[in-house]
N, C-alpha and C positions, 0 to 999 in steps of 0.2 A: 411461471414464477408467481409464487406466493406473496404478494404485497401486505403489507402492515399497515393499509393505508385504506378509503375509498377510493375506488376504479368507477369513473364515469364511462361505461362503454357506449355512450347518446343514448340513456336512460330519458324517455318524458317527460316533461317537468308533472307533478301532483303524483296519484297515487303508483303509477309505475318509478319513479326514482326515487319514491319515497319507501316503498316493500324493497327495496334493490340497497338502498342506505341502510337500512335496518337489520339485513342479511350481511352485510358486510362486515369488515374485522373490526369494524369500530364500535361494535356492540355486541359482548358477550350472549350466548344462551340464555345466562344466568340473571342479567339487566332483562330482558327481553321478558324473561318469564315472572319474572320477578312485578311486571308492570300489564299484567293483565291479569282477570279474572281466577280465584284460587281453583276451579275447575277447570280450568285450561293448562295447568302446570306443566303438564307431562308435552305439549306439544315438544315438535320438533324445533329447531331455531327458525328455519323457513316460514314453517307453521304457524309460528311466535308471530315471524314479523307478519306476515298478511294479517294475523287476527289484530295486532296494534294499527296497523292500518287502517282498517277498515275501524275501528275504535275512535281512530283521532279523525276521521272522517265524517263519523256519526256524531259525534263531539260530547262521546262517552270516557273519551281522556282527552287531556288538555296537550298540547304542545309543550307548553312550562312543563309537566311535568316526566314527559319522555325527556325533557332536555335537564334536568337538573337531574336527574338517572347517568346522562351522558357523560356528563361532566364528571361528577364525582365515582367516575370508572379507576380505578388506577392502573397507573401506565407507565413505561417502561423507565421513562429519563425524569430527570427532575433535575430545576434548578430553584436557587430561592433569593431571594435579596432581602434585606431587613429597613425598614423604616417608615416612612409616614405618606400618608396622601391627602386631598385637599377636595376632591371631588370624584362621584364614579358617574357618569354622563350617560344616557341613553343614547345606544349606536346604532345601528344596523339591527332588524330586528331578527332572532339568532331563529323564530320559528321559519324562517324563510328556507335556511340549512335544511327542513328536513323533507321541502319538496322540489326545492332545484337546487344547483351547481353552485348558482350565486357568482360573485365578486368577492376578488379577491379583499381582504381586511377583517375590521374588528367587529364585533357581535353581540351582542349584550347591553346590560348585563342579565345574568341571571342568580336570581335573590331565590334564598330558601326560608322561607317562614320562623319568624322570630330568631332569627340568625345571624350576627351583622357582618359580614361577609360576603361577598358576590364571584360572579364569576363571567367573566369575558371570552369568550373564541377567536384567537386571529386563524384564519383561515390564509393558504398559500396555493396556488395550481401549480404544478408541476406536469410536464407534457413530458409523458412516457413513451415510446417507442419498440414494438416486436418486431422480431423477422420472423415471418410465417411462411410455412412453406419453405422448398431446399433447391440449391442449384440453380436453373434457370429459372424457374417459377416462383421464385424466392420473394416476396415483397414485404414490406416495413408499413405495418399497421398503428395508426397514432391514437395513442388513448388519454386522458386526462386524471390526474391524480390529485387526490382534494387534501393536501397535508393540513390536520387542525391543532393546531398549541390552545391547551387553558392555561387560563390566568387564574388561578384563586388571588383574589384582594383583599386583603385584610384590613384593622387597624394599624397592624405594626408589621407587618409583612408581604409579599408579594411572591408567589409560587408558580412557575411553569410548568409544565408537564405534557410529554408528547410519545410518542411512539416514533422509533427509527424503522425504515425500510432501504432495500435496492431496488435498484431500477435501472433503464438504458437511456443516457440521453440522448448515447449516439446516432447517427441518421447513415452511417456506412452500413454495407452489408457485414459486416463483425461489431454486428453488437453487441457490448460486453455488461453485465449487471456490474453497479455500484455502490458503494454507502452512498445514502444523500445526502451531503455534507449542513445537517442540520447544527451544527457548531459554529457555522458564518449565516445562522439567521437569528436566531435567540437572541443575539445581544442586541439586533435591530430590533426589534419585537419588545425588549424590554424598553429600549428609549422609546419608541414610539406609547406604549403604555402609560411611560416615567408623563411626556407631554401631555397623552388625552386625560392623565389623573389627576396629574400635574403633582407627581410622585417625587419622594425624595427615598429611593432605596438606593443600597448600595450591596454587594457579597460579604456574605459574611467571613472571617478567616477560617475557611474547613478544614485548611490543612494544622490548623490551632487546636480548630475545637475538635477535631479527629485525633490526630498524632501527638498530642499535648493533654488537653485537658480530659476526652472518653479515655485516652490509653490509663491517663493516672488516677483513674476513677475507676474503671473496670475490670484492668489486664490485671492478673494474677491477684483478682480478690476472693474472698470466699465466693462461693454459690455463683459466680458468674465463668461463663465460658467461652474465651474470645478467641479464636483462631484467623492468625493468619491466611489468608486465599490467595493474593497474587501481587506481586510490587512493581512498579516500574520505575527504575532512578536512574539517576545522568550525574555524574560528577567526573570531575579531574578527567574527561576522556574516557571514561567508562562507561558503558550502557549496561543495567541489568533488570532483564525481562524474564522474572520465574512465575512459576506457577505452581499451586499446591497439588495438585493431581493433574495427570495426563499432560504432562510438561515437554514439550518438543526443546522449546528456546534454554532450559538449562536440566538437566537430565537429573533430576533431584524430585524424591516424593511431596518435598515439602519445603517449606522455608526454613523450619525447624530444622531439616535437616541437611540442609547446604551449610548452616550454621556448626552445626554438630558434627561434619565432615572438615570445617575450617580449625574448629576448635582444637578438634582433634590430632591436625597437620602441627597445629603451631605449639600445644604440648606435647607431641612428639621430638620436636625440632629442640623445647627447649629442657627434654629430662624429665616432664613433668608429666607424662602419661596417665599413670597410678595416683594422681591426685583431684579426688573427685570433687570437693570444692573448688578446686580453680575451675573444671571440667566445666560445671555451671555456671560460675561466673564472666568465663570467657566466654562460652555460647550464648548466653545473654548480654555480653557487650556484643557480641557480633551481629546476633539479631537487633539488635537497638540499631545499630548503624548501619546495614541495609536497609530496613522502612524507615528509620526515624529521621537520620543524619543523612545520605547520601544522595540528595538533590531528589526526593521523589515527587514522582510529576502525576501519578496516582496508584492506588491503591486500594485493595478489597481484602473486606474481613467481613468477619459473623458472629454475633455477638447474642449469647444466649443465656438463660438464666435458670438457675437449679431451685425449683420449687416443690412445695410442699402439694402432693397430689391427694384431694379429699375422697377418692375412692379406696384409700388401702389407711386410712389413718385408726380402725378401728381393729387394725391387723393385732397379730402379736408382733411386736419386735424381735424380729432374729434377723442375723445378719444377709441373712436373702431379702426380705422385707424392707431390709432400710434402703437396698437400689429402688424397689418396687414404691417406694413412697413418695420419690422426688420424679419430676418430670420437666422435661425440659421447656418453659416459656420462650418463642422467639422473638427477641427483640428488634435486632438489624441486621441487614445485610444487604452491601452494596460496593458496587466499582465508584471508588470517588475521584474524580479528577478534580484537581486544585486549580488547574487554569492557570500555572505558574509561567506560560510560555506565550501573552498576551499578543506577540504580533505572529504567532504561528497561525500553518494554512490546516493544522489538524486539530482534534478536540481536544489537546493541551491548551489552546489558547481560551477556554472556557471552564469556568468553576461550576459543575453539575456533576452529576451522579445517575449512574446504571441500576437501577433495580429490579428487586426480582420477587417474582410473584410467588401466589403460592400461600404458606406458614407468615412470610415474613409481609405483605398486603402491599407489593407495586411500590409505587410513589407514595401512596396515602401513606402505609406506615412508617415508610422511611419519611417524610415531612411530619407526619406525627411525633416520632421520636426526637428525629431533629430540634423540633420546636419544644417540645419538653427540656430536653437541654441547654437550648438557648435562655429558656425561662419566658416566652412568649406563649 
């Protein structure tokens, strides 16, 4: 099993857990090479991490700055709260992380050069569980799993950011992998934060600034490209769980065209088949009220932007040329849960967001965007 996480397998403490931390899924190729010498580029990640090693050993690179590399990796989840703080406290010292296991808690902070901003690490162990071996021979191998949450702090904001994994808690012989239900610790993590900052944030309304105020700013304006990806709503006894491609839960390509199959039924039904303005105006009542109206508990879209591309501008204009002109800018893209389901045992009961790497930059760009619109 593939973990998403650091795997303690009784790694030494100093430079044996620290080459082993470094190789793991908690630091990209990319970070790694990024932070050594420009004639070492091409190593491998492996490669990477002993040469960092042995670097931060020699005390030819600093701890700070493999750790402020770490931090601002972007990563899959994010949440954010908006408002003020009163103090950022010196904790636990966060270069400790990158030669043992540590205790569990907070970390930091760590500061980037003329930037008022910081950043804290709550750290969590999590005890994982294999069956090795089959049949009679079968035994349950216990490993240790180091789940780390950032904080970026801001003046007027507070952002988490983590990576999900599975894993086995169980200790029978059917051990099964599970989500780690990291949706019942964030909002621990954030009080405790809220206390050592002595923070006053609060969530912002996403399913406002999403379904309200981006839609009527974005959807259907010039030069912008917003597609529907996936909805999940609950109303009147109804559950609806579609998907824009590759859809099991309702057997439809798209959102658009569950919409355009309804539309279709109901001016069928009332004579109105051959009237292509109603045509669109029903299917865009219908689509409003699947994401917008019908209790959604979250929902994913992508949001992109038709630009002016400065390698063909010197073209001649013909009508081949003017596709060739524009290029698509990625804005956003992400699963947003609203958190509308406050005492639930699943991630409805949390207001945070899926992202996705890539074009669209993790968490960093989706809280970049984010914060752009907030006006922060």
């Amino acid at each position: 099993m593939d973990i998403n996480a650091f795997v303690d397998c009784g790694f030494s403490p100093g430079r044996d857990f620290r080459v082993k931390f470094l190789e793991s899924k908690e630091f990209t190729a990319d970070i790694l090479r990024g932070l050594i010498s420009s004639g070492q580029r091409n190593l491998k990640k492996d490669e990477a991490a002993s040469s960092l090693a042995d670097a931060l050993e020699k005390g030819n690179l600093t701890p700070d700055e493999v750790l402020l590399a770490y931090v601002k990796q972007p990563r899959t989840w994010l949440s954010i709260k908006t408002g003020s703080h009163s103090c950022t406290p010196t904790l636990n010292s966060p270069a400790l992380l990158l030669s043992e296991f540590g205790e569990e808690g907070w970390y930091g902070p760590i500061q980037e050069l003329n930037q008022p901003k910081q950043w804290y690490i709550r750290t969590y162990k999590i005890i994982d569980r294999l069956l090795a071996g089959n049949g009679g021979t079968s035994q349950i191998n216990v490993q240790n799993i180091r789940w780390s949450v950032i904080a970026e702090v801001s003046e007027n904001y507070v952002a988490l950011s983590w990576d999900g994994f599975t894993f086995s808690p169980t200790t029978n012989e059917h051990v099964e992998n599970t989500q780690f239900p990291f949706w019942q610790h964030i909002p621990v993590f954030f009080d405790e934060l809220a206390r050592i900052c002595d923070g006053q944030w609060k969530h912002p309304n996403l399913q406002k600034i999403i379904l309200h105020d981006m839609w009527d700013k974005y959807l259907n304006k010039p030069s912008y490209k917003w597609k529907h990806l996936r909805v999940r709503a609950e109303a009147a006894g109804l559950v609806i769980n579609a998907h824009s491609a590759g859809v099991q839960d309702v057997n439809v390509k798209g959102l658009q065209a569950l919409s355009q199959h309804i539309a279709k039924s109901v001016l069928n039904k009332l004579g109105l088949a051959g009237d292509t303005s109603k045509m669109v105006d029903t299917e865009d009542t219908i689509l409003l009220t699947l994401i917008k109206e019908w209790g959604t508990k979250s929902y994913e879209f992508q949001l992109d932007e038709e630009v002016v591309s400065n390698e063909t501008e010197l073209e001649i204009e013909t009508e081949a040329n003017k596709l060739k002109k524009y290029k698509l800018k990625n804005l956003f893209k992400a699963h947003c849960y609203f958190g509308l389901k406050p005492n639930s045992k699943t991630p409805d009961c949390l207001e945070h967001l899926k992202c996705f790497m890539g074009y669209y930059g993790g968490s960093t760009g989706v809280l970049k965007f984010l914060l752009k619109e907030l006006g922060l």
